[in-house]
C-alpha positions as CSV (number, residue, x, y, z in Angstrom):
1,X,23.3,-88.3,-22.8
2,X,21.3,-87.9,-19.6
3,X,18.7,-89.5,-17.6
4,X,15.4,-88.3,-17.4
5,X,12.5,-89.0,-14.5
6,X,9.1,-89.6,-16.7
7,X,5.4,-90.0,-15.3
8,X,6.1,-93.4,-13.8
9,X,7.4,-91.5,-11.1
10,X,4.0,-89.6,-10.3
11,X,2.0,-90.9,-7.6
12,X,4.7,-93.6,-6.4
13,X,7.7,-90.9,-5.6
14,X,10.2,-93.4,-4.6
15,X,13.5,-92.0,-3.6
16,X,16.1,-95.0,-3.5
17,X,17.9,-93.1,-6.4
18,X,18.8,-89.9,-4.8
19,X,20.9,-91.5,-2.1
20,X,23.1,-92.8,-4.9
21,X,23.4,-89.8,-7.1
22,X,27.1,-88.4,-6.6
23,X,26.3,-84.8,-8.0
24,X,22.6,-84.3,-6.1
25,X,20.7,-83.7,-9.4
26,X,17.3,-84.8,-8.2
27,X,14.4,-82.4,-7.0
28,X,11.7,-83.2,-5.2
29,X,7.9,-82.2,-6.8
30,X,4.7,-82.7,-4.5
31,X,4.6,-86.3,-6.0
32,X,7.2,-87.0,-8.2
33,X,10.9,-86.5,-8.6
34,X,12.8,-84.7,-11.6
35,X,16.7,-85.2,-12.5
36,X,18.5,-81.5,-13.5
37,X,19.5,-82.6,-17.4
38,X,22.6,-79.9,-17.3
39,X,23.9,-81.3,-13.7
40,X,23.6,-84.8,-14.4
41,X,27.0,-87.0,-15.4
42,X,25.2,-89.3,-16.9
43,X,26.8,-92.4,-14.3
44,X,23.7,-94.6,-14.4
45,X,23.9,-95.2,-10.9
46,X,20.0,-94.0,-10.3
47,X,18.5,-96.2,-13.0
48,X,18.6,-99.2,-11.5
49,X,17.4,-98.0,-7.7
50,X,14.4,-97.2,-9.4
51,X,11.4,-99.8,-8.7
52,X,8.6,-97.7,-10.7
53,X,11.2,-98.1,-14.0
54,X,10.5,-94.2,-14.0
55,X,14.3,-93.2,-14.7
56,X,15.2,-93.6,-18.1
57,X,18.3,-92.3,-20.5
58,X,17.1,-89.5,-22.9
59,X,18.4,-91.9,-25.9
60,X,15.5,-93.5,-26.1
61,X,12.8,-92.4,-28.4
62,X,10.1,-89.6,-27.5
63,X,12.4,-88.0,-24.6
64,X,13.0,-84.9,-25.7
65,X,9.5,-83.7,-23.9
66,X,10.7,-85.4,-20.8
67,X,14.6,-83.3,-21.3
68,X,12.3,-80.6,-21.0
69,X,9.8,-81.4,-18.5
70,X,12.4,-82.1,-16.2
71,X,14.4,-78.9,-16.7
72,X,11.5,-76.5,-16.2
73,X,10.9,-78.6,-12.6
74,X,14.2,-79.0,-11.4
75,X,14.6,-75.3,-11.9
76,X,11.5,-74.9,-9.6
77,X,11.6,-77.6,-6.7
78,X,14.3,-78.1,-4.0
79,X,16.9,-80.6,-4.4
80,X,16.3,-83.8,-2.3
81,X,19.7,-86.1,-1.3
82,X,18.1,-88.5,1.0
83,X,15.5,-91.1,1.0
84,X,12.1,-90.8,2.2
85,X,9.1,-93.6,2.5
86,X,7.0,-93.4,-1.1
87,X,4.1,-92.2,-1.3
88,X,0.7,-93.6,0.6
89,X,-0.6,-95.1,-2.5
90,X,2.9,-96.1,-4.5
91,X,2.3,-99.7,-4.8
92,X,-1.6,-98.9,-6.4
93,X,-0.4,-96.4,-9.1
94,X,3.0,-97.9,-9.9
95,X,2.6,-98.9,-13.1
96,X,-0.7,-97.2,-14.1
97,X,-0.8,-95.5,-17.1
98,X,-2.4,-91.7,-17.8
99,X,-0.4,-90.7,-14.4
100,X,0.5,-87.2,-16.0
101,X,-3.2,-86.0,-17.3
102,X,-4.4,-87.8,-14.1
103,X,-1.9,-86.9,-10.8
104,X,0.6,-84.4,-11.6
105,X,1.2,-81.5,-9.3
106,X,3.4,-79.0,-9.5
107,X,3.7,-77.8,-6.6
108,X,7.2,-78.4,-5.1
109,X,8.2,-80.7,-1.9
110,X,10.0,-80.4,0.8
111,X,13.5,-81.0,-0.1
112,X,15.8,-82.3,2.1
C-alpha cells in the first residue's frame, strides 16, 4: 500500500502533511502537492494533517490513475519538507469538484 495526493489538493495546496512525513516523499506542483508512491512507507502519519481530505491510501477503489498521476509529478517537481500558508483561494475551492479539468498546472513549485 501507499498513499496517494488526488485533485482535492489542487487549488487549496495545504502543506500540514509534509512536516510530518519521516522519509520527505511530497513534491510541491504550482498548486498542488504529490506523494512519491516508491518512497512512501506507507505510516499514515500525512492522512490525517490533511484538511482538504486530499490524501488518500491507494486501497481504495479507482486509485490506480492517481498511483500514476502522482509518480509522473513527483518525478518532476522538487521535494517540499516544510509548511507553507495554502493557497490565496484554499478555503473557496476546498471541496469543489472538477478541480482537475478546471485548475491543474503542472508547472512545478518552489520546493523547499
Amino acid at each position: 500500500m501507499t498513499y496517494i495526493v488526488n485533485d482535492n489538493c489542487i487549488a487549496c495546496k495545504y502543506t500540514d502533511c509534509v512536516e510530518v512525513c519521516p522519509v520527505d516523499c511530497f513534491y510541491e506542483g504550482e498548486n498542488m502537492l504529490v506523494i512519491h508512491p516508491d518512497e512512501c512507507i506507507d505510516c499514515g502519519v500525512c492522512e490525517p494533517e490533511c484538511p482538504a481530505d486530499a490524501i488518500r491510501p491507494d486501497t481504495e477503489p479507482d486509485m490506480e490513475k492517481w498511483v500514476e498521476f502522482n509518480r509522473k509529478y513527483s518525478e518532476q517537481w522538487p521535494v517540499i519538507v516544510t509548511k507553507k500558508d495554502p493557497l490565496p483561494e484554499a478555503e473557496e475551492r476546498d471541496g469543489e469538484t472538477g478541480k482537475l479539468d478546471k485548475y491543474f498546472s503542472e508547472a512545478p513549485g518552489e520546493g523547499g
